[in-house]
DSSP file (Angstrom, degrees, kcal/mol; ACC not computed):
  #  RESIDUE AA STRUCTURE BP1 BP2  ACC     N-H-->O    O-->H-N    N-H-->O    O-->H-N    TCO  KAPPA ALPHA  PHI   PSI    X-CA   Y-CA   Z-CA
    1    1 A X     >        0   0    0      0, 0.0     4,-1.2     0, 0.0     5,-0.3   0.000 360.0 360.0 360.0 -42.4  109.1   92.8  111.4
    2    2 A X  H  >  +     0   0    0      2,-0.2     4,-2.7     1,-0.2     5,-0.1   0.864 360.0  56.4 -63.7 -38.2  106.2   94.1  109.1
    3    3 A X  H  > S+     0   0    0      1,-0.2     4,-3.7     2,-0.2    -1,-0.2   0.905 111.0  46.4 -62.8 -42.4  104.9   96.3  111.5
    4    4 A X  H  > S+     0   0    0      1,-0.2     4,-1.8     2,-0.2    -2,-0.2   0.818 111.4  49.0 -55.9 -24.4  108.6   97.9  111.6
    5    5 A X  H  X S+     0   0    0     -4,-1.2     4,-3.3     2,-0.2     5,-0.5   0.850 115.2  48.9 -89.8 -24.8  108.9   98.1  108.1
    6    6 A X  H  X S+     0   0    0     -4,-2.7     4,-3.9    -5,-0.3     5,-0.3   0.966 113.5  43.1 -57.8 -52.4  105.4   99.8  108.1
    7    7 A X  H  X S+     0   0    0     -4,-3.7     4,-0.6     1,-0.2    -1,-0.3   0.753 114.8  47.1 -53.4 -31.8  105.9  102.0  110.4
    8    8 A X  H  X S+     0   0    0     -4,-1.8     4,-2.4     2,-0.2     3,-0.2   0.862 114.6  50.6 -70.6 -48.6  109.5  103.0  109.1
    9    9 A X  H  X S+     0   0    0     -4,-3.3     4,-2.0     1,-0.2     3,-0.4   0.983 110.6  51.3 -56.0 -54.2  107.9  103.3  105.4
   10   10 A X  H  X S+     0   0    0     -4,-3.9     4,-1.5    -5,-0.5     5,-0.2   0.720 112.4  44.9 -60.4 -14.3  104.9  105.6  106.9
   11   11 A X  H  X S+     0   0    0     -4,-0.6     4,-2.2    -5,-0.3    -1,-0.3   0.889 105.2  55.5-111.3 -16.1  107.3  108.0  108.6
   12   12 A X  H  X S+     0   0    0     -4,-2.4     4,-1.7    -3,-0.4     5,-0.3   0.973 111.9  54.9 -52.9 -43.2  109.9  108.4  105.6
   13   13 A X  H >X S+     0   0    0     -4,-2.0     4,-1.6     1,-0.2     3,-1.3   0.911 109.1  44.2 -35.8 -64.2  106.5  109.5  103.7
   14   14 A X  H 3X>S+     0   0    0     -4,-1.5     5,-2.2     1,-0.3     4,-1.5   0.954 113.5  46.7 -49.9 -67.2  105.8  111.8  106.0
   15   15 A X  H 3<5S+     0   0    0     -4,-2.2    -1,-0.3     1,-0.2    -2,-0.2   0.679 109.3  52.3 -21.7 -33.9  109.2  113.2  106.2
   16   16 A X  H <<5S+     0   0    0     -4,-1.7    -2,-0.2    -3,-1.3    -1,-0.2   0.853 105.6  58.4-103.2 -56.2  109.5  113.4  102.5
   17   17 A X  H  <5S-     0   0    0     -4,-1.6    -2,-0.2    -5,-0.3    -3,-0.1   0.576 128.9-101.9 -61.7 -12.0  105.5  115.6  102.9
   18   18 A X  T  <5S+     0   0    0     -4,-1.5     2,-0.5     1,-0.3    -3,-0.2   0.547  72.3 156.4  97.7   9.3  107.9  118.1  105.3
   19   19 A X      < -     0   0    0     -5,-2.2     2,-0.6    -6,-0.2    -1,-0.3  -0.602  52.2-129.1 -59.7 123.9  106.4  116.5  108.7
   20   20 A X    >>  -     0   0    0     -2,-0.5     3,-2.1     1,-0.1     4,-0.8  -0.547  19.8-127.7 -85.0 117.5  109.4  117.5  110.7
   21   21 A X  T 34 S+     0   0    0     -2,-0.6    -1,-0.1     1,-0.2    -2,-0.0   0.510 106.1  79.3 -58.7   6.0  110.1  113.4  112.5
   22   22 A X  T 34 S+     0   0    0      1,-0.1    -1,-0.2     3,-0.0    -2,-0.0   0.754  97.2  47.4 -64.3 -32.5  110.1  115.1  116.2
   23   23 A X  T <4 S+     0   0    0     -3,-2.1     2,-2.0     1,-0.1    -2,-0.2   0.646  89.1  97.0 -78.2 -37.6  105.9  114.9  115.4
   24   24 A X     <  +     0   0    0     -4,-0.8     2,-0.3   -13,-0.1    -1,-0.1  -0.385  47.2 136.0 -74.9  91.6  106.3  111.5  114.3
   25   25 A X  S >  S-     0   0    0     -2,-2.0     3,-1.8     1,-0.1    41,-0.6  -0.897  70.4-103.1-121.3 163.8  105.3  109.3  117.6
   26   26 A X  T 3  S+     0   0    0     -2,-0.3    41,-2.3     1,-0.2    40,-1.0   0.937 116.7  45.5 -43.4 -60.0  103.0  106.2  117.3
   27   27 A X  T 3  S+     0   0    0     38,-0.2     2,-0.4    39,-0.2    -1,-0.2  -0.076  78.0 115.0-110.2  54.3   99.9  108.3  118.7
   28   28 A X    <   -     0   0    0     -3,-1.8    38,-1.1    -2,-0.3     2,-0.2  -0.868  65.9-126.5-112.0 156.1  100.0  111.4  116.9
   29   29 A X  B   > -A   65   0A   0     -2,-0.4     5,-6.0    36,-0.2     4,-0.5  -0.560   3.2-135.8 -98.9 140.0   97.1  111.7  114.8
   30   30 A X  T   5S+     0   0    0     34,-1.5     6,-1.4    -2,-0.2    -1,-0.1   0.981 105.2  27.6 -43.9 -66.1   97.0  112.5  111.0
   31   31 A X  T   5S+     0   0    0      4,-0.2     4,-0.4     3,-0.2    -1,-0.1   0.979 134.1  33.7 -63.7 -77.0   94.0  115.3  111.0
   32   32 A X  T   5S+     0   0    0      2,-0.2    -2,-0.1     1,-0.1    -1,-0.1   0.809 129.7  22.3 -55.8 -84.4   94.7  116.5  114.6
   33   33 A X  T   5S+     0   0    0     -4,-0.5    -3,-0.2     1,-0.1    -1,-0.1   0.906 131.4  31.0  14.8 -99.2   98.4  116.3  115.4
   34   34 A X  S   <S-     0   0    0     -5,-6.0    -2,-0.2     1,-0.1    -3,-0.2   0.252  95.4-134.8 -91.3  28.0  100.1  116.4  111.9
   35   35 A X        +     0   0    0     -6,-0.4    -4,-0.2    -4,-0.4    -3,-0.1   0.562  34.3 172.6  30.1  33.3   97.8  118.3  110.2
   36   36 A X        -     0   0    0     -6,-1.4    -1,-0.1    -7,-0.1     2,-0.1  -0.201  19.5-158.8 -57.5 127.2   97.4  116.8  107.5
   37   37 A X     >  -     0   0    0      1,-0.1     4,-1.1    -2,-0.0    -1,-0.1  -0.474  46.7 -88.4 -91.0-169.4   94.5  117.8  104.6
   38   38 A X  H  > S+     0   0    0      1,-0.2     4,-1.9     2,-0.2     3,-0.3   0.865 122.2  58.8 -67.9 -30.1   93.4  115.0  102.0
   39   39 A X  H >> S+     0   0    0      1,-0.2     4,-2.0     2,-0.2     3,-0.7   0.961 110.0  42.7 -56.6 -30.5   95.9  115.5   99.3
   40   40 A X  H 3> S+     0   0    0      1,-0.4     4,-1.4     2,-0.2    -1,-0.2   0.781 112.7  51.9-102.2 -28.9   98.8  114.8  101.8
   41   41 A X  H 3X S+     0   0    0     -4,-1.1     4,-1.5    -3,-0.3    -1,-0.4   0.830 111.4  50.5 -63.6 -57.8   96.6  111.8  103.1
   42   42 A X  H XX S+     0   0    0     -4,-1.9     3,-1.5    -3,-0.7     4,-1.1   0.996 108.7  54.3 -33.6 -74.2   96.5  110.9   98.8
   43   43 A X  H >X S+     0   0    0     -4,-2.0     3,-2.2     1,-0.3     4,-1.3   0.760 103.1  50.9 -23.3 -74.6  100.4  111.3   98.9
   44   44 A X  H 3X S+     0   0    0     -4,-1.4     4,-3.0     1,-0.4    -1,-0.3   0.592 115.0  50.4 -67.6 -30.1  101.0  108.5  102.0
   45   45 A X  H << S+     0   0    0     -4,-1.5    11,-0.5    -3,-1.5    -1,-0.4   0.525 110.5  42.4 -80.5  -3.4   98.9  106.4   99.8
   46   46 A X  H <X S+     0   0    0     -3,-2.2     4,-3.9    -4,-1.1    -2,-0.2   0.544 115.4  54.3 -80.1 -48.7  100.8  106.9   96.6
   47   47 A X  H  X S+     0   0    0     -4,-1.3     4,-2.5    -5,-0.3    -2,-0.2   0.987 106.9  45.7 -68.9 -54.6  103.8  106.5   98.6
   48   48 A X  H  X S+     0   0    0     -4,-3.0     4,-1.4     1,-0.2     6,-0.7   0.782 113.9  56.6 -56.8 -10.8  103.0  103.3  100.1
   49   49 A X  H  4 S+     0   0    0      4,-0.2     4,-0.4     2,-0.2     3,-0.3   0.944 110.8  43.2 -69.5 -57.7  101.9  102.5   96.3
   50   50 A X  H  < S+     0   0    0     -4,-3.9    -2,-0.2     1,-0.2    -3,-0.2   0.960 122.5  32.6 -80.8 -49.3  105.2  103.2   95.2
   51   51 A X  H  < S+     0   0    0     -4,-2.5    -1,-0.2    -5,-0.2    -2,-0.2   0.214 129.4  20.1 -97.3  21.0  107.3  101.5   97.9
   52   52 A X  S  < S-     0   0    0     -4,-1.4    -3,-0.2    -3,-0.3    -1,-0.2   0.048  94.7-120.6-150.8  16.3  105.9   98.7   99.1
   53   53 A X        +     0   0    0     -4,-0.4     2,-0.5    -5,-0.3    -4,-0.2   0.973  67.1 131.7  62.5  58.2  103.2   97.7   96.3
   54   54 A X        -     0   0    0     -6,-0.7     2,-0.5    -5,-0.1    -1,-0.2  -0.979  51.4-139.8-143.0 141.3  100.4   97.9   98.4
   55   55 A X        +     0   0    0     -2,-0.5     2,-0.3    21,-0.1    -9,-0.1  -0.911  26.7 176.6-104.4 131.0   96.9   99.8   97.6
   56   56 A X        -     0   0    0    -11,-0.5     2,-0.3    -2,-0.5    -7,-0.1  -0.916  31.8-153.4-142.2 148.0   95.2  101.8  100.5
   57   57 A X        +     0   0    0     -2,-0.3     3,-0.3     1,-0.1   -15,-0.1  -0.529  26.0 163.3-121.8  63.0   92.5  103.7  100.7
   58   58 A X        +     0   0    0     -2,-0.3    -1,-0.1     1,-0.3   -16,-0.1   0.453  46.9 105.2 -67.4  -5.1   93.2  106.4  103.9
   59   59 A X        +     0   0    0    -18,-0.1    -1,-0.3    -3,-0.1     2,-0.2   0.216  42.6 123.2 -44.8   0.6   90.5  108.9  103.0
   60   60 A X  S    S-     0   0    0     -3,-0.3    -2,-0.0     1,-0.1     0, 0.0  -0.515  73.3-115.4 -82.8 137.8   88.3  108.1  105.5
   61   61 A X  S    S+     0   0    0     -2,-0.2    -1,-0.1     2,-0.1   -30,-0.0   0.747  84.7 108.7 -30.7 -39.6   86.8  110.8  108.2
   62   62 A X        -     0   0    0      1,-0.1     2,-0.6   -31,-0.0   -31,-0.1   0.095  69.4-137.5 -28.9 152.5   88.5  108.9  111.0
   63   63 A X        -     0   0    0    -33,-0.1     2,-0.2   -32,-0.1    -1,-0.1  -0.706  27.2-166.6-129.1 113.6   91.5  110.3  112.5
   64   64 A X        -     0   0    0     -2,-0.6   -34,-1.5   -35,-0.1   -33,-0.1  -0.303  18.5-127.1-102.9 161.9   93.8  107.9  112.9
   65   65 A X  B  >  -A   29   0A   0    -36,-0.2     4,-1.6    -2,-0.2     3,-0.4  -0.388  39.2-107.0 -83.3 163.7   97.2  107.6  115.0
   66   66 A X  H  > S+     0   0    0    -38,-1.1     4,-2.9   -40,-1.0     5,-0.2   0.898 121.8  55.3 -80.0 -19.9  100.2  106.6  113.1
   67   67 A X  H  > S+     0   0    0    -41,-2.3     4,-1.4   -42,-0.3    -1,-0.2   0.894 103.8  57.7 -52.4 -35.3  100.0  103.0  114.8
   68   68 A X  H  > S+     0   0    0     -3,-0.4     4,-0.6   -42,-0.3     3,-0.3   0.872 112.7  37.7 -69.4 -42.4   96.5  102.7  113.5
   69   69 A X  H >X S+     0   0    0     -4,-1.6     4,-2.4     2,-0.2     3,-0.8   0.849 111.5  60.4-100.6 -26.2   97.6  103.1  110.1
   70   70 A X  H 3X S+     0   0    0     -4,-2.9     4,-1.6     1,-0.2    -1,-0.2   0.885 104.8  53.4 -36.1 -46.6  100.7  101.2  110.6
   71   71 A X  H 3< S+     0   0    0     -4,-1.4     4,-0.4    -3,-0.3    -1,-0.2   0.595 103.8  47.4 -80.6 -12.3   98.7   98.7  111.3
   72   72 A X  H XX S+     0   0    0     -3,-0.8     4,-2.1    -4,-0.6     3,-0.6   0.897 107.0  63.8 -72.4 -50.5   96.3   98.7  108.1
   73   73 A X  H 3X S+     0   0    0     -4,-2.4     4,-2.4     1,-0.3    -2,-0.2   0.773 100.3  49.4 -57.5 -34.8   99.4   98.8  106.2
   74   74 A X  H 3X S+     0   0    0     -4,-1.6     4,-2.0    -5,-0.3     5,-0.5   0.874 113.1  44.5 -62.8 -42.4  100.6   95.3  107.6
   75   75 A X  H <> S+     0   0    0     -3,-0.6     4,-0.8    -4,-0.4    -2,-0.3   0.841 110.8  56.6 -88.8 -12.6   97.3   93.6  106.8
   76   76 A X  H  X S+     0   0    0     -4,-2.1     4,-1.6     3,-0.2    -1,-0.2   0.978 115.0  36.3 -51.1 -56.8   97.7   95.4  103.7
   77   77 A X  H  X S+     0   0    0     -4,-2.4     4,-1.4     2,-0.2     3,-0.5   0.927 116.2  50.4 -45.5 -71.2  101.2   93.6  103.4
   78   78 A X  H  X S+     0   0    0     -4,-2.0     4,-3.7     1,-0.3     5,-0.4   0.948 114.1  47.1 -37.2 -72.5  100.3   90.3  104.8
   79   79 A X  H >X S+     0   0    0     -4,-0.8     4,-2.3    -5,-0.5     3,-0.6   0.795 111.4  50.5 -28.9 -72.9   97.1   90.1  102.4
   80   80 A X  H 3X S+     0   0    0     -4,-1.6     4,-0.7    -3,-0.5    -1,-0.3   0.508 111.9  41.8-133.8 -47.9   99.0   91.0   99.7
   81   81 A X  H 3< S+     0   0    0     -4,-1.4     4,-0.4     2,-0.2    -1,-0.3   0.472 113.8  61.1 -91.2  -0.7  102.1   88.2  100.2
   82   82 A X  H X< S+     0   0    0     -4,-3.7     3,-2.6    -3,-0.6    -2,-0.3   0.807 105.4  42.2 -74.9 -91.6   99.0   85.8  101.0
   83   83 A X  H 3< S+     0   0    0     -4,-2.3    -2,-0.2    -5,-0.4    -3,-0.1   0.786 111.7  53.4 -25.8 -36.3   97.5   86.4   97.4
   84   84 A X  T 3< S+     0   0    0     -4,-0.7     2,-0.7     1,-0.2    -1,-0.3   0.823 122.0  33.8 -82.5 -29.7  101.0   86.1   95.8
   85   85 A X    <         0   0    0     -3,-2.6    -1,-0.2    -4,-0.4    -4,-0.0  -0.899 360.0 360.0-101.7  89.4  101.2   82.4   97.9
   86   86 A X              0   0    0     -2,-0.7    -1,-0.1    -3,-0.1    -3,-0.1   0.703 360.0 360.0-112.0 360.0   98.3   81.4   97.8
């Protein structure tokens, strides 16, 4: 279920950043793909900020598919209701 909600949170972002959702498949890549520069890479971390309380740091040179970041965004989650439970 967290991996849905990630993924479902990461592609309204995008959407909302004017990524047309036909582009949005699990292994299209930020840099490559959606063309993303860094602010818009800033946004999706701002965005996850805002809607799921989580802080991410996506900046990196990598260029990663949106299943690779889906999947930071879950151990983000996980982590994150781990601390709150401890």
């Amino acid at each position: 279920m967290a991996t849905q909600l990630a993924m479902d949170s990461l592609k309204t972002i995008l959407v909302e950043l004017g990524i047309p959702p036909e582009l949005l498949q699990k292994e299209a890549r930020l840099h490559q793909e959606l063309q993303l520069d860094s602010t818009e890479i800033v946004e999706i971390s701002l965005g996850l900020k805002r809607r799921l309380g989580i802080s991410l740091k996506l900046e990196s040179r990598q260029d990663l598919t949106l299943a690779q970041v889906a999947v930071i965004i879950e151990a983000a989650m996980l982590g994150q209701s781990t601390a709150e439970n401890p």
